[in-house]
N, C-alpha and C positions, 0 to 999 in steps of 0.2 A: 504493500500500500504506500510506503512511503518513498518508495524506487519511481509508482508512480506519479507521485503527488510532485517528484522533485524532477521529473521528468520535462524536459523541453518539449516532449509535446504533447504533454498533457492538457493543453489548451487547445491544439487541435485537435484531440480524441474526444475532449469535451464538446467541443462545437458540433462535431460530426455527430454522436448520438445525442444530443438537445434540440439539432432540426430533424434528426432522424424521427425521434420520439415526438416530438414539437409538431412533424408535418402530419405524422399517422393520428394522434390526439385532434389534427385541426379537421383531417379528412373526417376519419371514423366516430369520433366522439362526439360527447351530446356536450351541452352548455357546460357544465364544472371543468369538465376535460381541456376543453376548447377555452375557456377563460384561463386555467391553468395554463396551457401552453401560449396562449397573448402573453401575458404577463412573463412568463421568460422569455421568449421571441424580442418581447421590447426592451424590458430592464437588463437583460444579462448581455443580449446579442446586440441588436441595435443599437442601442444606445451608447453603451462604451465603443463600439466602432465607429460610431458620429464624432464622438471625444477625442478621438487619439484622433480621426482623421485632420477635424478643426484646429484641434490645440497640438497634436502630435505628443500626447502625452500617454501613457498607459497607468494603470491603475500598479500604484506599488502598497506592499506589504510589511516594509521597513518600518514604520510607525503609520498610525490611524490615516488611513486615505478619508476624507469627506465626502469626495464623491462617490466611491464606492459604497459608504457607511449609507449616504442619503439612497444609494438603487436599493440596498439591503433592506432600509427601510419602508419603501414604499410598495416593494416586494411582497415585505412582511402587511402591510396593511389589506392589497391587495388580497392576497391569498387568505388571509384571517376571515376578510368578507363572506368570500369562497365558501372557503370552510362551516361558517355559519349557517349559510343558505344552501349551501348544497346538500341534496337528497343522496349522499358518498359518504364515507367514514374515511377515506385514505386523505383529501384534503386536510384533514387535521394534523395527521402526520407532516404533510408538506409545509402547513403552517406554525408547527411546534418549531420543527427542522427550522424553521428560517426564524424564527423568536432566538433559536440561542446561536446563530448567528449575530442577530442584533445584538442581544447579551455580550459576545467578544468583541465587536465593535467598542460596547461601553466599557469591555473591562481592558483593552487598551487605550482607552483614553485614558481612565482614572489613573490607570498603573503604569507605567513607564517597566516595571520590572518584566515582565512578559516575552519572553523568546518571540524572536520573529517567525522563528518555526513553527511555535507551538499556536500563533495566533494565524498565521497560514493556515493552517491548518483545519482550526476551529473557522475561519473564514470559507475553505474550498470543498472541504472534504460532506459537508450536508448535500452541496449542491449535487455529488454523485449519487447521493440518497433517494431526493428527493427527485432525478431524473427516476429511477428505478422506481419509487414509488407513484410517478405519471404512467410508468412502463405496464407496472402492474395492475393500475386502479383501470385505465383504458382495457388489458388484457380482461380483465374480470366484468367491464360495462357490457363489452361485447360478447364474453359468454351468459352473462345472464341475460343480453338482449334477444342472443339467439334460442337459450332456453325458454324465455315467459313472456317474450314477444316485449314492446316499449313498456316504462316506468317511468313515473317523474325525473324530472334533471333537478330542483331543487325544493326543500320542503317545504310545507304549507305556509303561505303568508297573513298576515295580520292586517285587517281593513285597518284602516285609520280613520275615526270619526273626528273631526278635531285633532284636542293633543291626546286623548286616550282612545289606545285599541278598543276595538265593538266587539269584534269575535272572527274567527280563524274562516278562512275564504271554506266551501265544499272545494273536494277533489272533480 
């Protein structure tokens, strides 16, 4: 793991299964899946290639990147939503995975004491996870689509009367 992680091209073996996974999530999947893979499409791929191309800079791991910490963040916000409303159990995983991301972010800021490596680490290594956990949660939409035929994409919502809920929509 860590031969990989320190690996030169770990960055392109990450790209290539993140659109890999990213493109079958956009084809095959239903709303969580397909929100999932937006949100890394933009935050992880996108966008830091907009970054380095404009400013020519890439994201380093030496002490607290802000921009990096600000995609991690909004990541995390993103997928939290997800999680919430989606009719899946695996988005919570992807959203937990990316909370303690956020957590190292904050604990090299506070801490200066922190190995680069160790906070590399605690940085890169969810994002392998939580491809795997898009991998899975897609593999498992489509077996149970093919088994029981469609199911919700995300759980029952809440009318809003004013400022307080009335009562839960019918299916």
């Amino acid at each position: 793991m860590l031969q990989l992680l320190a690996s030169e091209y770990r960055p392109l073996i990450q790209d290539i299964l993140a659109y890999s996974i990213c493109a079958c999530a956009l084809i095959w999947g239903m709303g969580p899946e397909r929100a999932i893979a937006a949100i890394w499409l933009v935050i992880f791929e996108w966008v830091p290639g907009l970054y380095e191309l404009f400013w020519g800079v890439k994201y380093q791991l030496a002490s607290t990147d802000m921009f990096l910490a600000t995609l991690d963040v909004a990541a995390g916000l993103g997928w939290v939503l997800i999680a919430l409303n989606a009719n899946r159990n695996y988005p919570m995983l992807i959203a937990a995975l990316q909370l303690l991301v956020i957590a190292a972010h904050l604990a090299r800021g506070a801490i200066d004491s922190i190995a680069p490596v160790a906070y590399a680490l605690m940085v890169t290594a969810p994002g392998w996870l939580q491809l795997l956990l898009l991998g899975l949660g897609l593999a498992r939409h489509l077996l149970r689509t093919k088994r029981y035929g469609s199911y919700r994409e995300w759980r029952a919502s809440v009318e809003w009367n004013g400022l307080f809920p009335s009562s839960r929509k019918s299916f």
